[in-house]
N, C-alpha and C positions, 0 to 999 in steps of 0.2 A: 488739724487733728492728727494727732499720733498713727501709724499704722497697725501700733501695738493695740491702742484702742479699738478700731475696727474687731481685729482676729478677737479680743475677748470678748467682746460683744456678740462678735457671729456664733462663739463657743456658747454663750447664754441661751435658754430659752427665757420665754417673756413671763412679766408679773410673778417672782420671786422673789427669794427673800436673800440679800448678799451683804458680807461683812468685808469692807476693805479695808486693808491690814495694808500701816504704814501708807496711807490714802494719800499723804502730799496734801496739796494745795485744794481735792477735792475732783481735781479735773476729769479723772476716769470715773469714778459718782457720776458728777452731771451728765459726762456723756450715756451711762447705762442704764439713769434715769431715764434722760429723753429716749433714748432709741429702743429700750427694752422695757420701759414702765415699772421698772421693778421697784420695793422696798429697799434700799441700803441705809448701810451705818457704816462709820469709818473710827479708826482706832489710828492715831496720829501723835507720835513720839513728839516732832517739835511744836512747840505752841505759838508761834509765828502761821506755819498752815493751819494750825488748828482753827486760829481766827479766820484767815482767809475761807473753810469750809463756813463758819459762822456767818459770814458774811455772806457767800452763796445761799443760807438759807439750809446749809447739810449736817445733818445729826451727825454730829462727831464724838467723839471721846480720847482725852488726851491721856496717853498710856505710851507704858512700853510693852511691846509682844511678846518680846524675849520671859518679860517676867509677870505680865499681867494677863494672858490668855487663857489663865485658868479658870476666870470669873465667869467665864461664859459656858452655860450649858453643854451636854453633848446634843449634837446634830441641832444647834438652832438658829444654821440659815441653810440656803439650800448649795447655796454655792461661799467659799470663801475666796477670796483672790490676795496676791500677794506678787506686787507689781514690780520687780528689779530690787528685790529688800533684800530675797534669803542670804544673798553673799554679803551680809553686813550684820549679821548675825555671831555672836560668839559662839552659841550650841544650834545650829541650822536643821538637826536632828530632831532635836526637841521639841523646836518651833512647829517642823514637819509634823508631825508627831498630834501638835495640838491643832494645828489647821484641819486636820484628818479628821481630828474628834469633834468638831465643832462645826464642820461642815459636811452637807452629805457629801461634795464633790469641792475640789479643792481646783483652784487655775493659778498657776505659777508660770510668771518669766521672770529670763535669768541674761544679763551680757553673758554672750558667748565668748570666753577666753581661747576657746579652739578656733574661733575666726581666724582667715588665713592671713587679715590684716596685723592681727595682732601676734600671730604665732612669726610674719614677716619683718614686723619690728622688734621685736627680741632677737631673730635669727640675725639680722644684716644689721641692726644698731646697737644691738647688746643692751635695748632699755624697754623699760618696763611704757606699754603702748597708750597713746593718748589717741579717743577716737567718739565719736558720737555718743557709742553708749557705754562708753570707759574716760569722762568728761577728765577725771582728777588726776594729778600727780602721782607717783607710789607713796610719797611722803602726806598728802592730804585727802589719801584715798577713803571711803567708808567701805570700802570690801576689804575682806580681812580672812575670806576662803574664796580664791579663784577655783572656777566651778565652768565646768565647759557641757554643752549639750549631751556630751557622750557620757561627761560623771552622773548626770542628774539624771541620765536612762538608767544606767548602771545600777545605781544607787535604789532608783524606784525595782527594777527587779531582783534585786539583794535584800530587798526589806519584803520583800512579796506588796508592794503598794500598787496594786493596779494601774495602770497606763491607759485612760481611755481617749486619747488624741495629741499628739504633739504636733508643733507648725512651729517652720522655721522661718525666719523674715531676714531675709536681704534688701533692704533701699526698699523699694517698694513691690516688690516680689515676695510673695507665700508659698512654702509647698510643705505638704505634711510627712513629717519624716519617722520612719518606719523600723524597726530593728534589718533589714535589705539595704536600706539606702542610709542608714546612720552616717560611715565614716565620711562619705561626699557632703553628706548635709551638715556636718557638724564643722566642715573646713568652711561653707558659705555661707553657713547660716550668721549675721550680727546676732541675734537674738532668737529665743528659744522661748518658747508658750506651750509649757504640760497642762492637761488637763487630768488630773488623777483622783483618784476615787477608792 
């Protein structure tokens, strides 16, 4: 199991209601089923995982977020999550935007482009970094706005988007990073889990 899975499962409380946006294959669903009991549904671009949830037995729905998250009420789950997507997004604003209205509490992670592995391979090889949670080439990437832990802080208090928890994860190390400790955390952190609201 993912490390990413644990922290957004621990960010849960139990037996609510949760929409995962761009769900994949379903695998963070089952896991927040078993561990948190909760209600979810998943909204899933490729239809390749769409089956794969079907097959699990997971209420899915094959959309795109970018242009189909309107369909869905305001505030009607308690939490939305949105799992390593927003940087492959063409308007990640917008997106923002609807994840906000649709959920009372929103959980987003993001690969950290401020990692110091990756800020190390641009510096000393002059190419764009290949690394756990940056799997793709530049030329067959799905991200299309590098977004580093410090923008998506930024960004949340430029919009007045409340901030209620951030955790940074290195290998298997967590520690929750704070506007005090940003510039250190955003150099180690691989990946970046906001909880915002």
């Amino acid at each position: 199991m993912k490390k990413e899975f644990k922290v957004i499962a621990d960010l849960l409380p139990q037996n609510i209601r949760v929409l995962d946006v761009g769900c994949g294959d379903g695998s963070l669903m089952s896991h927040l089923i078993q561990e948190k009991n909760i209600e979810a549904r998943g909204l899933e671009l490729e239809k390749e995982n769409v089956q794969k949830c079907i097959y699990r037995g997971l209420p899915v729905i094959q959309g795109n977020a970018e242009t189909e998250l309107h369909q869905f009420p305001n505030q009607s789950f308690d939490y939305v999550i949105l799992s390593q997507t927003l940087q492959a997004f063409y308007n990640p604003e917008k997106v923002l935007k609807e994840l906000l209205r649709i959920g009372k509490s929103v959980v987003i992670s993001i690969p950290n482009f401020g990692y110091w592995k990756v800020r190390a391979s641009l510096l000393f090889f002059g190419k764009m970094p290949v690394t756990k949670t940056l799997p793709n080439s530049w030329y067959n990437t799905p991200n299309l706005h590098m977004c580093t832990v410090k923008d998506l802080f930024h960004f949340c208090i430029e919009k007045n988007i409340k901030i209620k928890k951030v955790i940074g994860i290195n290998e298997n190390n967590t520690s929750e990073i704070k506007k005090s400790n940003l510039e250190i955390k955003n150099f180690f952190s691989k990946l970046g889990i906001f909880l915002i609201g």
